[in-house]
C-alpha positions, 0 to 999 in steps of 0.5 A, spaced: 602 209 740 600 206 734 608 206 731 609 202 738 604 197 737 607 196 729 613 194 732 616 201 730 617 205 736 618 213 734 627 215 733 625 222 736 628 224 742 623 224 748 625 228 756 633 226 753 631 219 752 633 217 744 633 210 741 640 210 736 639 204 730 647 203 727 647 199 721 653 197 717 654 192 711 661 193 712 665 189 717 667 193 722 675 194 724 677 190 731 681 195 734 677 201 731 671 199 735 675 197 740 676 205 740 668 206 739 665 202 744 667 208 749 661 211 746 656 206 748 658 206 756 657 214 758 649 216 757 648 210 755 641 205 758 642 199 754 644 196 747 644 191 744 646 188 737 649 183 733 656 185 730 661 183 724 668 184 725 673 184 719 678 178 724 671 173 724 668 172 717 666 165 720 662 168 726 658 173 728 659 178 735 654 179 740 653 185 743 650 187 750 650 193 754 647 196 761 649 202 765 656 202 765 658 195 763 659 192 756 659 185 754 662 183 747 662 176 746 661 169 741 655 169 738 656 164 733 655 162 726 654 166 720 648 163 716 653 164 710 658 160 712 653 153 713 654 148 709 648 146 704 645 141 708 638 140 709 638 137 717 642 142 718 638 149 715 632 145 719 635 147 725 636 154 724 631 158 727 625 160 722 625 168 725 633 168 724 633 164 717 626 169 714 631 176 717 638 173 713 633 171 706 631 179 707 638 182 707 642 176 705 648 180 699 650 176 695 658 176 696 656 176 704 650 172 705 647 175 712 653 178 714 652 185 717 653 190 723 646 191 728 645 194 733 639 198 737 641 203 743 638 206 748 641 213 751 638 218 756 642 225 754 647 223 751 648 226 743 645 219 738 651 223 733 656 222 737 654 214 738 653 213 730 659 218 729 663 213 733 661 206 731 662 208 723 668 210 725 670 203 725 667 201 719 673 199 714 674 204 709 675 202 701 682 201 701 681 196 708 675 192 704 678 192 698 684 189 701 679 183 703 679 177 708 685 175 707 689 181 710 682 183 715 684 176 718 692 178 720 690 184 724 689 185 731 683 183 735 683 185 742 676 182 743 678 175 744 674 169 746 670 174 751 670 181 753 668 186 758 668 194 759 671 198 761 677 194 760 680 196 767 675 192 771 675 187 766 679 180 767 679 173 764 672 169 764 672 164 769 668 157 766 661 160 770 661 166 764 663 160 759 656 160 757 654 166 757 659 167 750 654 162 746 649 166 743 647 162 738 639 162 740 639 171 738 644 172 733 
């Protein structure tokens, strides 16, 4: 139990339970994540993460996941984009500002893709294999913001899955897309 008590939990699989980290310091294309997500509703317990989506250089995206349903939504303000007011930085969360200082890059400050899911029979390749799938290639980074923000984004405001069952968020979902508190 040690690792579990130093807030490392064991990667292995344990009876077809596995837990899959995904990094990306790439933003991640939309429609091609779009694709992806399909990996994270068969044989998939939960997920949950944070996410940087080429169309959205100013905001990040907050992914959850149970059973079978998946909601992506607004997660607020990168770091980097803050301006340099003190008042301003005084209200960030200290747990969030000390993670971002840990990793801040210096052309995209705390921008990154994360996300942790737990799976129970389900191959932990095949989820890694979708999701970097949707990281953008050289020649789509190399093409930078400018272009990234003319490409489709089918996430919208708020977005559910699977998208059949999906429909538009009435004002009662309205808060659930601010997830400043956890991004």
């Amino acid at each position: 139990h040690d690792p579990l008590l130093a807030g490392q939990p064991p990667l292995d699989e344990d009876a077809g339970v596995s837990l899959v980290r995904f990094e990306a310091d790439r933003p991640l294309h939309p429609e091609r994540l779009h694709e992806a997500i399909d990996a994270l509703l068969d044989g998939v317990v939960s997920s949950r993460g944070r996410l940087w989506l080429a169309t959205r250089q100013d905001r990040a995206l907050w992914l959850e996941s149970a059973g079978g349903g998946l909601q992506v939504g607004d997660a607020g303000p990168w770091l980097a984009t803050l301006p340099d007011d003190p008042e301003l930085w005084a209200q960030v969360d200290p747990q969030r500002a000390a993670a971002a200082a840990l990793r801040w890059d210096p052309l995209h400050g705390d921008r990154a893709s994360q996300l942790v899911v737990l799976t129970h029979r389900q191959a932990p390749l095949a989820i890694t294999a979708a999701l970097f799938s949707a990281v953008l290639t050289d020649d789509e980074y190399a093409a930078g913001p400018e272009v990234w923000a003319t490409w489709p984004d089918p996430f919208g405001d708020w977005h559910d899955d699977p998208c059949e069952a999906s429909g538009p968020a009435d004002d009662a979902d309205l808060h659930l897309t601010d997830r400043e508190d956890r991004a």
